[in-house]
C-alpha positions as CSV (number, residue, x, y, z in Angstrom):
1,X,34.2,-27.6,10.9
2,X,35.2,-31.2,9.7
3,X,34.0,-32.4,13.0
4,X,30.8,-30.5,13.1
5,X,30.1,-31.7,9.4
6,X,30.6,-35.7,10.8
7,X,28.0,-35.3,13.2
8,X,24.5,-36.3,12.5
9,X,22.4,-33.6,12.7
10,X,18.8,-33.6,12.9
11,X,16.3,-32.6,10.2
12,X,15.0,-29.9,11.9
13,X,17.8,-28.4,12.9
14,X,18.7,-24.9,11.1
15,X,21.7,-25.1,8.8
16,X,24.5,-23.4,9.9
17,X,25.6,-20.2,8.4
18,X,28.6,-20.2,6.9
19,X,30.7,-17.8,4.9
20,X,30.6,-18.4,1.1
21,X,33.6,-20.6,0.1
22,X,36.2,-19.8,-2.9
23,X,34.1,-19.7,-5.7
24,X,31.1,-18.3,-4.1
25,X,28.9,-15.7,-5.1
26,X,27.2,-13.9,-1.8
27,X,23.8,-12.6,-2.2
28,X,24.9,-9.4,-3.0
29,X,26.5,-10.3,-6.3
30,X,29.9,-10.4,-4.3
31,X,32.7,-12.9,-4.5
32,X,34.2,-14.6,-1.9
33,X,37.4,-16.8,-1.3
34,X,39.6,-17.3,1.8
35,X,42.9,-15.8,1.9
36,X,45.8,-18.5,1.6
37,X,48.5,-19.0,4.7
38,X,51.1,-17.5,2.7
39,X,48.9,-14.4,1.7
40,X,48.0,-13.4,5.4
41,X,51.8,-14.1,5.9
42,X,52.8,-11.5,3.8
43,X,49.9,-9.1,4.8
44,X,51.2,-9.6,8.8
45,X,54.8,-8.6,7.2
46,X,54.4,-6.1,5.2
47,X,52.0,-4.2,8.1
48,X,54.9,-5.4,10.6
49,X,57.1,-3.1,8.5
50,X,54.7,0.0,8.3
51,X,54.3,-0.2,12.4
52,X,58.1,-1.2,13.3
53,X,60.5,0.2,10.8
54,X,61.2,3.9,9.8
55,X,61.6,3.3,5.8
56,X,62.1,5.8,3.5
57,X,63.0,5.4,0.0
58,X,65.7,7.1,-2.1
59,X,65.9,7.0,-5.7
60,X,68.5,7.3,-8.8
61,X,68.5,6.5,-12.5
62,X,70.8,4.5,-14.6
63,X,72.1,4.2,-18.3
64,X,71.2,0.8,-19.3
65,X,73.3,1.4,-22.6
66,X,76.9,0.2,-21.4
67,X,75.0,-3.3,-20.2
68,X,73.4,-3.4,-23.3
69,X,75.8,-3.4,-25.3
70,X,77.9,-5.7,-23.6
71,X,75.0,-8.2,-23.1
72,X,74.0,-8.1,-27.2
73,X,77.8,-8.2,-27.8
74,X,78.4,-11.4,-25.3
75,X,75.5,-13.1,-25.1
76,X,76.2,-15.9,-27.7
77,X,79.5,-17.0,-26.5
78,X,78.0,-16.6,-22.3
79,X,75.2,-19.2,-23.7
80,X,77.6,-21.2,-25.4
81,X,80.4,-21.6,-22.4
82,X,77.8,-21.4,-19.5
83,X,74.7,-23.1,-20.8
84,X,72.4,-19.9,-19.7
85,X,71.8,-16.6,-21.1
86,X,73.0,-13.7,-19.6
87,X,70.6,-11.7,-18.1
88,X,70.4,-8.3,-16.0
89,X,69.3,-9.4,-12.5
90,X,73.0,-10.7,-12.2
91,X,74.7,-7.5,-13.0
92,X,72.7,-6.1,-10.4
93,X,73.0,-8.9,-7.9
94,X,76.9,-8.0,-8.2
95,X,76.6,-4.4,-8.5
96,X,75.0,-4.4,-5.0
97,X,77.4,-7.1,-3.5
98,X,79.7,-4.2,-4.5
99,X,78.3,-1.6,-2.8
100,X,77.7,-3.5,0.1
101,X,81.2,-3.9,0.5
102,X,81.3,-0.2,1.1
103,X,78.1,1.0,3.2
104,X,77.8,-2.3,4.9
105,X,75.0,-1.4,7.7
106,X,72.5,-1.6,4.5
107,X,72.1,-5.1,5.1
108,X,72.8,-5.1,8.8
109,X,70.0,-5.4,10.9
110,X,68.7,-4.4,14.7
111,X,68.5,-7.2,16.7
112,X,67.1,-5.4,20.4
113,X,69.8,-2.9,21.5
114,X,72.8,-4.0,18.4
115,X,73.2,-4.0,14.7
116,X,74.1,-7.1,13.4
117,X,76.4,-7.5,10.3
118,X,76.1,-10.8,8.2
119,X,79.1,-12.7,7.6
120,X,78.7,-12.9,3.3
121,X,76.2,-11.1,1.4
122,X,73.1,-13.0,0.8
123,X,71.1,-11.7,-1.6
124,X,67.0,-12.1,-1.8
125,X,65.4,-12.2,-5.3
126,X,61.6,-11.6,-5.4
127,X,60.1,-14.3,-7.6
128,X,57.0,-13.9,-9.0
129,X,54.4,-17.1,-8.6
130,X,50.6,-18.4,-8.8
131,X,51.1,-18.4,-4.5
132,X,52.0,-15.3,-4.4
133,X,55.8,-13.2,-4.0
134,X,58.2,-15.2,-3.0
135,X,62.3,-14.3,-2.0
136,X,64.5,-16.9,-2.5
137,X,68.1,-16.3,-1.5
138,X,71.4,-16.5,-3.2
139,X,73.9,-17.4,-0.9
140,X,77.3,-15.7,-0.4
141,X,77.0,-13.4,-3.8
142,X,81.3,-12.4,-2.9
143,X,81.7,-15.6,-3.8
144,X,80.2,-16.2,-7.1
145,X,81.6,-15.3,-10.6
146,X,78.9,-13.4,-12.8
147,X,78.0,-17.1,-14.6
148,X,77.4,-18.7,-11.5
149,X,74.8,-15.9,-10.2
150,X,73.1,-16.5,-13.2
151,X,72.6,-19.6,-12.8
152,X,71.4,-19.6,-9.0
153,X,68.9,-17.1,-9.9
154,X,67.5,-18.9,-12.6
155,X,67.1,-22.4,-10.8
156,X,65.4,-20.8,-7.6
157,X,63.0,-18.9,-10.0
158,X,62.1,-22.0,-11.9
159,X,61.8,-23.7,-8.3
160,X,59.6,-21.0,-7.5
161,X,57.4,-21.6,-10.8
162,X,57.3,-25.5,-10.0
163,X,55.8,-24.5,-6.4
164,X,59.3,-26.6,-5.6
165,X,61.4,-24.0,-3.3
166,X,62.2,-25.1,0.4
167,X,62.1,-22.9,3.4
168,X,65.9,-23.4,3.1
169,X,66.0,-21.6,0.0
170,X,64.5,-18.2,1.9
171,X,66.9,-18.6,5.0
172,X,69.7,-16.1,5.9
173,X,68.9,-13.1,3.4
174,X,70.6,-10.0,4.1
175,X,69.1,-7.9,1.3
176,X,67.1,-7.9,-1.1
177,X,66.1,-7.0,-5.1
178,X,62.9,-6.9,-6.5
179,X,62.3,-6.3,-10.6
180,X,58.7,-5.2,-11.1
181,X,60.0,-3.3,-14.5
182,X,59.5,-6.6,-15.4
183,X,55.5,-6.3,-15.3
184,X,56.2,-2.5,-17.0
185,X,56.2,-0.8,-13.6
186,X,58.4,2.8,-14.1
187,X,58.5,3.5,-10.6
188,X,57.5,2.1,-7.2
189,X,58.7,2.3,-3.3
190,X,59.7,-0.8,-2.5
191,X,59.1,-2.4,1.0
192,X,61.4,-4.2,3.2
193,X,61.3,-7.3,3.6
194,X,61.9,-8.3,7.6
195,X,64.3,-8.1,9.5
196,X,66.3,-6.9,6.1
197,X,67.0,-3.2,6.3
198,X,67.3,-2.2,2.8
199,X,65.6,-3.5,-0.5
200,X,66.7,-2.1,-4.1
201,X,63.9,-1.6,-6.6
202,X,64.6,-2.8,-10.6
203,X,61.8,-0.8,-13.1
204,X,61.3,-0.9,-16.9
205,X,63.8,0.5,-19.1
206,X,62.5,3.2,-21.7
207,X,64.4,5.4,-23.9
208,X,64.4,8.8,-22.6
209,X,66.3,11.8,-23.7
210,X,68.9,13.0,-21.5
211,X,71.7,15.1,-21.4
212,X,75.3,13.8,-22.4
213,X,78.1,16.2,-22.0
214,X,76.0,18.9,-23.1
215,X,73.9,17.3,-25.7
216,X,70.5,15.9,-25.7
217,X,70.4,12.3,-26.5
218,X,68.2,9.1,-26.0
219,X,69.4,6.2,-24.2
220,X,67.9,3.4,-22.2
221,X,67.4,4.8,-18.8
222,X,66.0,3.0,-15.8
223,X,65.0,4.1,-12.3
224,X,66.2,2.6,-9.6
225,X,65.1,2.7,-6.0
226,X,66.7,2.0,-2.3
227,X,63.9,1.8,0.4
228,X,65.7,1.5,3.9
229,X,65.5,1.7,7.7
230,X,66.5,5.2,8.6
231,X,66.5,3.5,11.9
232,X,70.0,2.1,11.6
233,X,71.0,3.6,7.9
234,X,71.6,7.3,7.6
235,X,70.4,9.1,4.3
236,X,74.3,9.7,2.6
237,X,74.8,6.4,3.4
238,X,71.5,5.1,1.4
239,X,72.4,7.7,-1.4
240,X,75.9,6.7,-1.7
241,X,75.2,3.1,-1.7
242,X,72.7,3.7,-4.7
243,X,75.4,5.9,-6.1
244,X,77.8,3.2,-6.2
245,X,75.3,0.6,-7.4
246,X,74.3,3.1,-10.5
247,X,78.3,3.6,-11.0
248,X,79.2,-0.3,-11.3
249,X,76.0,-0.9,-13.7
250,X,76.8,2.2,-16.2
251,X,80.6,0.9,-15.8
252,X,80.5,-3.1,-16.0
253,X,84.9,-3.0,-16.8
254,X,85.3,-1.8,-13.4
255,X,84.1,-5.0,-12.0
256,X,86.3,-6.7,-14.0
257,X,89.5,-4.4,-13.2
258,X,88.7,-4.0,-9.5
259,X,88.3,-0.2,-9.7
């Protein structure tokens, strides 16, 4: 088009029709802008999954109360030692490394005729950005203390805001976690994110009456979701993995004692 555009053209000559450009308002009243590169990317992907991958999605709830607590009780001295507040996205980052550990084909993958096991469990946090969803990855998650998760997550998200992440920072991800609670989403199916063969979902946590030991009583519930590849992952595997996730998050201490 630049080309074309160069060329002198004579005057009676008809224009060329062209499509309206971003901005545009077609005759219609319609508007019109060109998808970005990394907007078709992520439509090619995400209809890669649909057509390739047999995903289902299993789902679980949690008690938000024990986190809390320990997060309102912690949070000042955390700031004060690490220089970062504690937030939830770590708990969960760990929570999965856990249960990982124990169904370990949920972040294998099929490569032709094998399933592939990662050495270390790299863990992909959707970030949010004017470009679109982005999933940088934080590396080696076994490896990390609670602080330093923290603080991975928050400088690839403020990479992400500053348009400043590299394609280094998405290589190697074995799983990954995606929060839309944070937009007020209760519930959703998450969708894998290729060649990744499981994805946890984070939604909004809302007081909710439930039943405690035979009483009714309102806590801070949140549901939580596993979408995987039933190719490679079985469903008691999927609901056991989410079962152990929901177990270390209502029961931070047995991170901490090794339980």
């Amino acid at each position: 088009m630049e080309e074309f555009l160069q060329k002198p053209t004579k005057l009676e000559q008809s224009p060329p029709k062209v499509e309206p450009l971003k901005g545009e308002t077609s005759a219609s009243g319609e508007k019109r802008e060109p998808m970005s590169l990394i907007r078709k990317t992520i439509a090619k992907r995400l209809v890669d999954v649909k057509n390739e991958t047999a995903m289902l999605t299993t789902f679980n709830e949690v008690d938000m109360s024990a986190l809390m607590r320990l997060r309102k009780e912690h949070q000042e001295a955390f700031t004060k030692q690490h220089g970062i507040k504690l937030g939830f996205m770590a708990f969960f980052t760990k929570a999965v490394e856990r249960a990982l550990g124990i169904y370990p084909k949920v972040h294998a993958r099929i490569d032709k005729d094998s399933i592939v096991y990662p050495t270390g469990v790299h863990v992909g946090i959707a970030v949010s950005t004017e470009r679109g969803l982005v999933v940088p990855v934080v590396r080696h998650v076994e490896k990390l203390t609670l602080a330093q998760v923290e603080k991975e997550i928050a400088q690839l998200a403020q990479k992400g805001r500053e348009g400043k992440l590299t394609v280094k920072d998405f290589e190697g991800g074995s799983f990954t976690i995606t929060n839309g609670g944070v937009f007020g989403s209760l519930l959703s199916t998450p969708i894998l994110n290729p060649p990744q063969s499981g994805i946890l979902g984070m939604h909004a946590t809302l007081d909710r009456p439930v039943a405690i030991q035979g009483k009714v009583e309102i806590r801070p519930m949140m549901y939580i979701a596993l979408s995987y590849d039933h190719r490679i992952i079985d469903g008691k595997e999927a609901v056991g993995f989410l079962v152990e996730v929901k177990r270390w998050l209502e029961n931070p201490e047995i991170g901490v004692l090794g339980l």
